[in-house]
C-alpha positions in Angstrom: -46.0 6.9 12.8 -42.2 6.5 13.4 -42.2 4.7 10.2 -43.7 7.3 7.7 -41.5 9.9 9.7 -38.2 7.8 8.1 -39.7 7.7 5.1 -40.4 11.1 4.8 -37.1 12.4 5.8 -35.2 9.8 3.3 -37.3 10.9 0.4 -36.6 15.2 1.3 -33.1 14.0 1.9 -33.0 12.6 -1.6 -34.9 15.6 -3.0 -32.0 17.7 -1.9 -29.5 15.5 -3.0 -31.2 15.5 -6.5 -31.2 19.2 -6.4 -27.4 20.3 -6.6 -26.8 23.6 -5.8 -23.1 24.1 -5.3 -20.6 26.9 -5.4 -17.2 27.8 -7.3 -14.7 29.7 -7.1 -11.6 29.9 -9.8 -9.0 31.0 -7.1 -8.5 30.5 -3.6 -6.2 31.3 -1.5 -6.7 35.2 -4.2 -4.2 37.9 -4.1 -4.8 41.4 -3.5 -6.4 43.3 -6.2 -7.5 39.7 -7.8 -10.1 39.5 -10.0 -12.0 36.7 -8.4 -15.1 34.5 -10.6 -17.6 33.2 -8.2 -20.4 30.8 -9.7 -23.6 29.5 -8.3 -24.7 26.4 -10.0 -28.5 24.9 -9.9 -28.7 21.6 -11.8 -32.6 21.9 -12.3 -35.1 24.6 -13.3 -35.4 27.4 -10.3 -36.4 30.6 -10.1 -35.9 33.3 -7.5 -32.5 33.7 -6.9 -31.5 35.8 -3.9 -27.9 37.1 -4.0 -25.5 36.2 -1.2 -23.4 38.8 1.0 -19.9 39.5 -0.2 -19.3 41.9 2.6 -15.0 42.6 2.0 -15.0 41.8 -1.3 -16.0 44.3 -4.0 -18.9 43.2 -6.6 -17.3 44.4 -10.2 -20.7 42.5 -11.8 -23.2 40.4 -11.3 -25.5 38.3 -10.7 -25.1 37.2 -14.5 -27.5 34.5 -15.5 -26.6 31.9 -18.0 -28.6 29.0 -19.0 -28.1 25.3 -20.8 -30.3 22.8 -21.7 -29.4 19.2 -23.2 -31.6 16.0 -24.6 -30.9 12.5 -25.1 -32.2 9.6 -25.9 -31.5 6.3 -23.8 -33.8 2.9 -24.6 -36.2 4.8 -27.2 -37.1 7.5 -24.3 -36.3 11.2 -24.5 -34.5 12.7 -21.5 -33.4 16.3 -21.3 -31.6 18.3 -18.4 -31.1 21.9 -17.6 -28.6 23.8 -15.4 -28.5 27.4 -14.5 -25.1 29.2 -13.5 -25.6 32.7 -11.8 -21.8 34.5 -12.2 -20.4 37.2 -9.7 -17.0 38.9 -10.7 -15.3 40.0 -7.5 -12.5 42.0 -6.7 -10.3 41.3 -3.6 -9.4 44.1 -2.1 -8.1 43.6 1.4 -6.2 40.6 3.4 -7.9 38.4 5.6 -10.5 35.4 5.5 -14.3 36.1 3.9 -17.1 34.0 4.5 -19.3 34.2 1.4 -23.2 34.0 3.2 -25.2 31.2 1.3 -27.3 32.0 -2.0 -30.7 30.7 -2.0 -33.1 29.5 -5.2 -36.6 28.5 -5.4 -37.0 24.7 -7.0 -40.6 23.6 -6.9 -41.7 26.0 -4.6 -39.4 24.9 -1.9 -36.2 27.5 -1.2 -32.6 25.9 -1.1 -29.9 27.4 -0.1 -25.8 26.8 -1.0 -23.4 26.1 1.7 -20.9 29.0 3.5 -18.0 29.3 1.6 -14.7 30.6 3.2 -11.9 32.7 1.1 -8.8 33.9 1.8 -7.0 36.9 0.3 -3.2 37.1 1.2 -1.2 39.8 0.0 0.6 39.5 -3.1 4.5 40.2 -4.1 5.1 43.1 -5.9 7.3 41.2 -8.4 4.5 39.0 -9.6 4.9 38.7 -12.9 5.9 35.5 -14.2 8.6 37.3 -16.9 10.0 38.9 -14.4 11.1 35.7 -12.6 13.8 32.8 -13.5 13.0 29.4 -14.7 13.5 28.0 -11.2 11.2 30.9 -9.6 8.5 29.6 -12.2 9.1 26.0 -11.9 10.2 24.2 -9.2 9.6 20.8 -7.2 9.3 21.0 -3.3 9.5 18.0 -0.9 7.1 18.6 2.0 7.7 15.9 4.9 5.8 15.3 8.1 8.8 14.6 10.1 12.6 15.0 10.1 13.8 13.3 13.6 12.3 9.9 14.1 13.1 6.4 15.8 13.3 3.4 14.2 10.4 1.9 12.9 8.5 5.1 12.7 6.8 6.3 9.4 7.0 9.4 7.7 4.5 10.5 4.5 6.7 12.2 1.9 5.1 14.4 -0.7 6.7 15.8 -4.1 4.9 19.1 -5.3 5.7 20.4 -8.1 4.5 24.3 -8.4 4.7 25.7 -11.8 3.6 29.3 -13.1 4.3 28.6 -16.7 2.0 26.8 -19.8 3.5 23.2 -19.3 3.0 21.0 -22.6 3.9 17.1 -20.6 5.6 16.2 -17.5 7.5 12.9 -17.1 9.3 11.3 -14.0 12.9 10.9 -15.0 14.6 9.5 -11.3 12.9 8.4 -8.7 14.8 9.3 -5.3 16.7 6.4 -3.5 15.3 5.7 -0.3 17.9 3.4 1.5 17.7 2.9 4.8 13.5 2.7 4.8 10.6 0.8 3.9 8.3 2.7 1.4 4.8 2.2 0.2 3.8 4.4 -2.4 0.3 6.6 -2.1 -2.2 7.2 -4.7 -2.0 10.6 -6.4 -4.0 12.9 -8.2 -1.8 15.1 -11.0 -4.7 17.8 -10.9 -3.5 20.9 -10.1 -4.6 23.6 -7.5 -4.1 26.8 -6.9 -1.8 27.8 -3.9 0.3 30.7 -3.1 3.5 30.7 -1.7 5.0 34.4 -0.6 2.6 36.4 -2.4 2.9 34.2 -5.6 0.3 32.1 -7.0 1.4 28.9 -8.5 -0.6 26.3 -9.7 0.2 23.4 -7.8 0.1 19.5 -8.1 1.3 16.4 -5.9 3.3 13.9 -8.3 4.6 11.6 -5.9 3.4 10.6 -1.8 4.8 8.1 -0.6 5.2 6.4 3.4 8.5 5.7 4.5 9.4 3.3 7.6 12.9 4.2 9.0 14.9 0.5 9.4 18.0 1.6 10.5 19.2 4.6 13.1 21.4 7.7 11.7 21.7 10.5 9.0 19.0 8.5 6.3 19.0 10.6 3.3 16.2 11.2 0.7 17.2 11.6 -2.8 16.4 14.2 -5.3 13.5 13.0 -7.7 14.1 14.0 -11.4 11.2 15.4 -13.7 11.3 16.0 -17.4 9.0 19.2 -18.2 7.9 20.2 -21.7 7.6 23.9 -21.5 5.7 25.7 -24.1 7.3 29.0 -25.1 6.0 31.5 -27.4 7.8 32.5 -30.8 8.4 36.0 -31.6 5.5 37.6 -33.4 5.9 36.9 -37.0 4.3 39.1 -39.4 4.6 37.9 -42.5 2.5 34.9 -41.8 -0.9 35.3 -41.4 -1.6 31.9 -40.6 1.0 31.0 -37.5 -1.2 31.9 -35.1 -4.4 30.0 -36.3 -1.8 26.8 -36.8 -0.2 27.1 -34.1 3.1 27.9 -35.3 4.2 31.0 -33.0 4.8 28.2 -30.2 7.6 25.8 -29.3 8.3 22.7 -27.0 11.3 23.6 -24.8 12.5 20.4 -22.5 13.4 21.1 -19.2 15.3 18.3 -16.1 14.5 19.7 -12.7 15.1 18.3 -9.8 14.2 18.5 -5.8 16.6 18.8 -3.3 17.6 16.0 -1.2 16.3 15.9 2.9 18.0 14.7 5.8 16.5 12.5 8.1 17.7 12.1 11.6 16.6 8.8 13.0 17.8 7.7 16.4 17.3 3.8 18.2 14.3 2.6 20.4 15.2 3.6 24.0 15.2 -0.1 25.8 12.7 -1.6 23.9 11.3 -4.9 25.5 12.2 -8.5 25.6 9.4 -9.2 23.7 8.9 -6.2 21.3 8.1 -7.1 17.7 9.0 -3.6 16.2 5.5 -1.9 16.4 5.9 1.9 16.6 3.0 4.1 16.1 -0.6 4.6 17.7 -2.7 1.1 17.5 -5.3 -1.1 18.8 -5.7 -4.7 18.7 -8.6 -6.9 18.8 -9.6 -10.8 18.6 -12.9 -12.6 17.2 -13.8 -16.2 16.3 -16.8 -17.2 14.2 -18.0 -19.5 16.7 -17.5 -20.2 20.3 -19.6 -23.4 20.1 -18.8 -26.6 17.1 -18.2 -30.1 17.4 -14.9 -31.3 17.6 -13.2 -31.5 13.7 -15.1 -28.8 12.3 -13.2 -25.7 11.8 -13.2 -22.1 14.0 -12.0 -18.8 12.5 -10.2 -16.6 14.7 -9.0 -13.5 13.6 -6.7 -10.5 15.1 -7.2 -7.0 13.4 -4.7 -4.4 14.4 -6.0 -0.7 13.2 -4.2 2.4 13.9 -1.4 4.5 12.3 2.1 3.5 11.9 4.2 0.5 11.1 1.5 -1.8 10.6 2.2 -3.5 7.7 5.9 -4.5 8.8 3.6 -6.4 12.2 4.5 -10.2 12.1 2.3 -12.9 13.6 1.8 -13.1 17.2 3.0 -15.4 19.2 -0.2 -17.0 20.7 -0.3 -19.7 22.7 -3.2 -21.9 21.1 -4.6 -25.3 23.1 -2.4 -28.3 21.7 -6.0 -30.0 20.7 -5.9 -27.8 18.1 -4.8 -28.2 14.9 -3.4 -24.7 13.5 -3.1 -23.3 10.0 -0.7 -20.5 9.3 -2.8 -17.4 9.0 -3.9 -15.6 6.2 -2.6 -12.0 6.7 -4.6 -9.2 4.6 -3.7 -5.5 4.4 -5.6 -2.6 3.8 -4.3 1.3 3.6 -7.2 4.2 4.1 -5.7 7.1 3.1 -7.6 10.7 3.9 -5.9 13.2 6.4 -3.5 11.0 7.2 -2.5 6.9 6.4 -4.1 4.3 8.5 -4.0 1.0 7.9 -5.7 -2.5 8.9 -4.2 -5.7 9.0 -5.8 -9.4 10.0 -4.7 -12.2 10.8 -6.9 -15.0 10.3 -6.4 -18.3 11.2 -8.1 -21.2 10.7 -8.5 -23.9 13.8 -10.0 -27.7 13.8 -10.2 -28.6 17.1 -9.4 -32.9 17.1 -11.6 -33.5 20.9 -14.0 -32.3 23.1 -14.2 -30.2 26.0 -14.0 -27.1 27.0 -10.7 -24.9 25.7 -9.4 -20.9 26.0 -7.8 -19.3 23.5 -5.8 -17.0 25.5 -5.5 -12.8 24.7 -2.9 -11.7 22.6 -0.4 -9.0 23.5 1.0 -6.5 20.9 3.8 -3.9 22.4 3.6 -0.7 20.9 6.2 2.4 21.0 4.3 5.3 21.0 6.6 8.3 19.6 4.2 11.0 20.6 4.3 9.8 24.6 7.7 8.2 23.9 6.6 5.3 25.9 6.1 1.9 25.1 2.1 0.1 25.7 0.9 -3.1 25.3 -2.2 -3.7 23.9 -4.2 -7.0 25.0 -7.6 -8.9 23.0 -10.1 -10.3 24.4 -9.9 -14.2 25.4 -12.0 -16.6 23.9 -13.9 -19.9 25.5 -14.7 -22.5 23.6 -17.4 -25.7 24.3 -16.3 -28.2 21.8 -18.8 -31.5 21.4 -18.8 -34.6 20.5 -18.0 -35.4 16.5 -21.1 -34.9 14.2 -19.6 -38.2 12.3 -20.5 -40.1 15.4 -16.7 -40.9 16.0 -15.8 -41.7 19.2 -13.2 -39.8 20.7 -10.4 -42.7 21.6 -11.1 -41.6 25.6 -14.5 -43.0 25.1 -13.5 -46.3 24.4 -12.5 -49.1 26.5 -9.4 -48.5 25.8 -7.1 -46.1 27.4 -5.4 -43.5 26.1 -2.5 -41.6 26.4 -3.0 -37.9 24.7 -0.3 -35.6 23.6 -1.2 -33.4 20.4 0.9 -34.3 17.8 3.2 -37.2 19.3 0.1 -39.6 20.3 0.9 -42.3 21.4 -1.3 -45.4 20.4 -2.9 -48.4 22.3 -1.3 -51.0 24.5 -0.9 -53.7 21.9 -2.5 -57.1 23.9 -1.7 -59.8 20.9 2.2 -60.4 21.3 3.4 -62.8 19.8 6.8 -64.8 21.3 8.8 -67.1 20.7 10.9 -69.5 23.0 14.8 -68.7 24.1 16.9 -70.6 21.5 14.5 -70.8 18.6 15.7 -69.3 15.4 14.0 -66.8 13.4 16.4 -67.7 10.0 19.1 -69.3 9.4 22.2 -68.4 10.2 23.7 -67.8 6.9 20.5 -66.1 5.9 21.5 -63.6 8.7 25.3 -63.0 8.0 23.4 -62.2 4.7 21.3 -59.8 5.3 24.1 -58.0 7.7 26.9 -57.6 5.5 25.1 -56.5 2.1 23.9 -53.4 3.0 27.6 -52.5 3.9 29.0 -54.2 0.6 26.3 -52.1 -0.9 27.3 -48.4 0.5 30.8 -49.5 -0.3 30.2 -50.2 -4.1 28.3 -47.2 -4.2 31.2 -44.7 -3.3 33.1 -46.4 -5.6 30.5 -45.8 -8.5 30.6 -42.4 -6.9 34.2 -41.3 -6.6 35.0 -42.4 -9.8 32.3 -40.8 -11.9 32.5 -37.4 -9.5 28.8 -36.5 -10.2 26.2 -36.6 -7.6 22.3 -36.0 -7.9 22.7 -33.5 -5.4 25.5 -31.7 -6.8 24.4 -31.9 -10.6 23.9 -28.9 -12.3 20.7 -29.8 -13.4 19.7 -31.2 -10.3 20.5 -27.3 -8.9 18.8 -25.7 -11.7 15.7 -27.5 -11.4 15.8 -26.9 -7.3 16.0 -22.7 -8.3 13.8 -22.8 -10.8 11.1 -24.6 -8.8 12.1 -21.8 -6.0 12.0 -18.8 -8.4 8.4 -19.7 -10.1 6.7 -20.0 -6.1 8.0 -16.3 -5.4 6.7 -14.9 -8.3 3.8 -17.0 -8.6 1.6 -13.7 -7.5 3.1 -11.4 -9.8 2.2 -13.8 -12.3 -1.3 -13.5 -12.1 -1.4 -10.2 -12.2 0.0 -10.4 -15.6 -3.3 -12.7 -16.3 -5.4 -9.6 -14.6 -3.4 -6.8 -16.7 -2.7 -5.1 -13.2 0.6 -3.3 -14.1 1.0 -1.6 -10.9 0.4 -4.4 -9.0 2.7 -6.3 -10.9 5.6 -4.6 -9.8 4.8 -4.1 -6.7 4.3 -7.7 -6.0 7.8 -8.3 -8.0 9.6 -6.2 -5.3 7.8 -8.0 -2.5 9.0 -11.3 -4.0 12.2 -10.1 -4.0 13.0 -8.9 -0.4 10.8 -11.9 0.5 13.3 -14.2 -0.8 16.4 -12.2 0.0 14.8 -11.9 3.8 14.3 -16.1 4.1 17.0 -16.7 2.5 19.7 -15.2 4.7 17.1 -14.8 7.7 16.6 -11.3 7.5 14.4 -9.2 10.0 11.8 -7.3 8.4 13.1 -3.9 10.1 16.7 -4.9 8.9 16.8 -4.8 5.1 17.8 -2.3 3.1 20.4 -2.5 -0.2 23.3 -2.4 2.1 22.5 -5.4 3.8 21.9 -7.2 0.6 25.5 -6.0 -0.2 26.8 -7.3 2.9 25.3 -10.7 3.0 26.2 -11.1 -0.8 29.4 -10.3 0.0 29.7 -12.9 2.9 28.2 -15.5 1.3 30.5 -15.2 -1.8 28.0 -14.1 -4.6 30.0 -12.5 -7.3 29.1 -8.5 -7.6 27.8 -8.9 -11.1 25.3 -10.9 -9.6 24.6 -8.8 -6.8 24.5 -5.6 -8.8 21.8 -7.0 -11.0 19.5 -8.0 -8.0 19.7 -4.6 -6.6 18.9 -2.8 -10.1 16.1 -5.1 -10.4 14.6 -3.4 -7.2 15.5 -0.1 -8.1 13.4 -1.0 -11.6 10.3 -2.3 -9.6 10.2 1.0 -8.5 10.8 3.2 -11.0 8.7 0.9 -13.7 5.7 1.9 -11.8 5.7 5.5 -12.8 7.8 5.5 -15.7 5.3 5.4 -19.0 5.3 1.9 -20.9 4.0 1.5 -24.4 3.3 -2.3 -23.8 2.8 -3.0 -20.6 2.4 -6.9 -21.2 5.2 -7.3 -23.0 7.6 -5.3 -20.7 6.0 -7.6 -17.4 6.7 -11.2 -19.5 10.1 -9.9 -20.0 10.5 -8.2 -16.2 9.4 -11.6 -14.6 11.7 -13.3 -16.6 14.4 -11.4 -15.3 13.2 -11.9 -12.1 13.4 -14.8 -12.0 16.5 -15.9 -13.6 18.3 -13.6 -11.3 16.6 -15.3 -7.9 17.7 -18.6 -9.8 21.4 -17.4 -10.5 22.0 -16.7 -6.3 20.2 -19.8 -5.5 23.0 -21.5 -7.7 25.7 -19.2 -6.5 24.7 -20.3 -2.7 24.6 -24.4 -3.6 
């Protein structure tokens, strides 16, 4: 019985899903004295329709019936589909929020109704009319951020709008903003625009840029205007004497416009006391541990994975420090990120590590501790995993652990040392080994040796370590492991992906290289350690335009996308190669 009761409600729930009977409106928020087009839509044939209740709004027609039909074939069989649209105009004629009752529609003898649907009416400016306005009252781009006064470490989300109340032909990004002093990660976007209204005026309104930036550094951080070329399409004075402008389109014209946001101040202040042990974490996350199995024989492999979830800093999280049993050999982990991105960011990162315990027994793999800085509660927690026990048994190859053996053992992971060795051979006091002009031989040639070498040495002045193409090779062979991701993105076409993975490469290396924290890089420090280190400023300029170009690339439109990666890893790499020389 509970059965057919689950089958029965999964095949109603699919009938309703099949039959799509939605709502639409063309404008909401609508201004006073709008003309407003409401549509119900019924994907299937129905009959019956039964009006809903516009009580506020004024009905200037309707319900106006309009039906379509189509057919298709698809593997020799005919299909066809119908859909039914039932139109309201409506006229707004006072403020406030209106809850549209649902519409119902009779599909196979069962009624189905449309959901509630809320509009709001706001009061419109009396100067409405776009002719009336300037260019930069019609067009405009406005920065909206979540936050202006932050601590280190925290995260922001950034979004560029750009609201527009004129016919816009093409839109290109012409500057992206500089962003020193944070961490960004860049958000998917959709460039379909919705209506919104801002004092009265409607606009129509689309995001072009969202992005999520980590403050690294405390102080006055500034975000940088973004640039966007706008091909406006203006209409010519009416001409007369040709009959055919309008039909060809000839009473229009493409007028290019830069605009440009204006630049936000971001007040970011230090950590108050952060702990001895803090890792930078700043948001709101938890922490948990697993392993695949809590019972193997001894040289097979355990996973055992940490996932932190939350919002915040994730992605910046290193490794924790975890003390593992020293019978265990350990793999560095395999770190994966994800970003969910709805309401607001939130992110997932693991770290999974692979572990071959070498002998049996029973082991713990103790809980790990993350300390997170909260900045809603402004207080610092520390989040602890589970602990894991572990039976570990004999070997399935039958080999005997050396314990087992009627031997004994000394054990110490990873400095073992090995069996008392029982078959010593000596020799008597006074007997020789060699002769003693064998000896003197074997003494002093090493030295005569070393001492001819230096010779050979000094007098040529060219070493295999110092040799330029003994340096060259040494960068290369550094340059092509950085970029060895990007590279296959190239083989997978992923252009966005490319970059991005570019610009990871890149503060990767600069980070090793000079022993950078994470939380500590930004384009001055590149300066500054340049500088120290002696790296000519031609140098250094070019590796900080290169990360200015991974970002801009991304949005900036490329005609061959293959061609202009070969030649951006290229350049990549010959620059990570020229400061690798420049350091030898």
């Amino acid at each position: 019985m509970k059965k057919l009761f689950i089958i029965l409600l999964l095949f109603y729930s699919a009938f309703l899903h099949a039959q799509q009977f939605k709502i639409s409106v063309d404008k909401n928020p609508a201004l006073v004295g709008e003309q407003i087009l409401v549509q119900y839509i019924i994907n299937t044939k129905a009959e019956n329709f039964k009006s809903p209740n516009f009580s506020g709004l004024q009905v200037l027609s309707g319900p106006n019936p309009s039906s379509q039909s189509s057919y298709s074939f698809v593997n020799g069989k005919s299909q066809n589909s119908s859909s039914t649209t039932y139109s309201f105009y409506l006229k707004a004629v006072k403020e406030g929020a209106y809850n549209i009752s649902p519409a119902a529609i009779t599909v196979n003898g069962k009624t189905i109704t449309s959901k509630v649907y809320r509009l709001k009416v706001v009061k419109g400016n009396k100067k409405n009319n776009a002719q009336q306005k300037t260019l930069s009252e019609n067009l405009f781009i406005k920065v909206e951020v979540s936050k202006i006064n932050i601590v280190v470490g925290e995260q922001i989300l950034v979004s560029y709008k750009l609201f527009t109340r004129i016919d816009l032909h093409n839109t290109e990004l012409s500057s992206l903003p500089a962003l020193n002093g944070f961490w960004t990660k860049d958000l998917k976007t959709s460039s379909r625009f919705k209506r919104d209204v801002v004092d009265g005026v409607a606009y129509n309104v689309a995001t072009i840029k969202k992005s999520v930036l980590t403050a690294q550094k405390s102080g006055e951080l500034i975000i940088d205007p973004i640039e966007l070329k706008c091909n406006i399409r203006t209409q010519n004075k009416i001409n007369n004497h040709d009959p055919f402008a309008n039909i060809f389109g000839r009473n229009y014209q493409v007028q290019e416009e830069l605009i440009r946001s204006k630049s936000i101040t971001i007040t970011v202040t230090d950590l108050p006391n952060p702990p001895y042990n803090f890792n930078g974490a700043v948001g709101d996350m938890s922490l948990k541990s697993e392993v695949d199995n809590t019972s193997i024989s001894a040289n097979d492999a355990i996973t055992y994975k940490i996932t932190i979830t939350g919002t915040g800093n994730i992605e910046l999280i290193k490794p924790l420090a975890i003390q593992f049993p020293e019978d265990f050999e350990v793999y560095d982990p395999k770190i994966t990120d994800k970003i969910f991105e709805g309401g607001r960011k939130r992110s997932v990162k693991t770290f999974e590590y692979l572990l071959i315990p070498r002998y049996k027994g029973e082991y713990t793999i103790p809980s790990a501790n993350l300390i997170i800085y909260n900045p809603k509660s402004k207080k610092y927690k520390t989040k602890k995993s589970n602990s894991h026990k572990l039976n570990i048994g004999t070997s399935k190859n039958n080999e005997q652990e050396i314990n087992e053996t009627n031997q004994q053992t000394v054990k110490s992971t990873q400095q073992d040392i090995n069996y008392i060795f029982t078959n010593t051979t000596l020799q008597e006091i006074g007997e020789r080994a060699m002769s003693k002009n064998l000896f003197y031989l074997l003494f002093f040639l090493p030295i005569v040796l070393l001492i001819l070498l230096w010779v050979y040495l000094k007098t040529t002045g060219e070493t295999d370590a110092n040799s330029k193409d003994w340096k060259n090779k040494k960068a290369n062979k550094i340059a092509l492991k950085r970029l060895k991701t990007a590279q296959n993105c190239i083989k997978n076409n992923d252009f966005d992906g490319f970059f991005e993975e570019i610009e990871k490469s890149l503060w990767g290396y600069f980070a090793d290289k000079f022993k950078i924290q994470i939380a500590e890089l930004s384009k001055e420090t590149i300066s500054i350690h340049f500088n120290s280190s002696a790296i000519n400023t031609e140098i250094k300029g070019q590796f900080i335009a290169l990360l200015d170009e991974c970002e801009f690339a991304r949005y900036a439109p490329a005609s061959n996308k293959n061609a202009q990666m070969d030649a951006f890893l290229e350049k990549a790499k010959n620059i990570i190669i020229e400061v690798e020389t420049a350091l030898k």
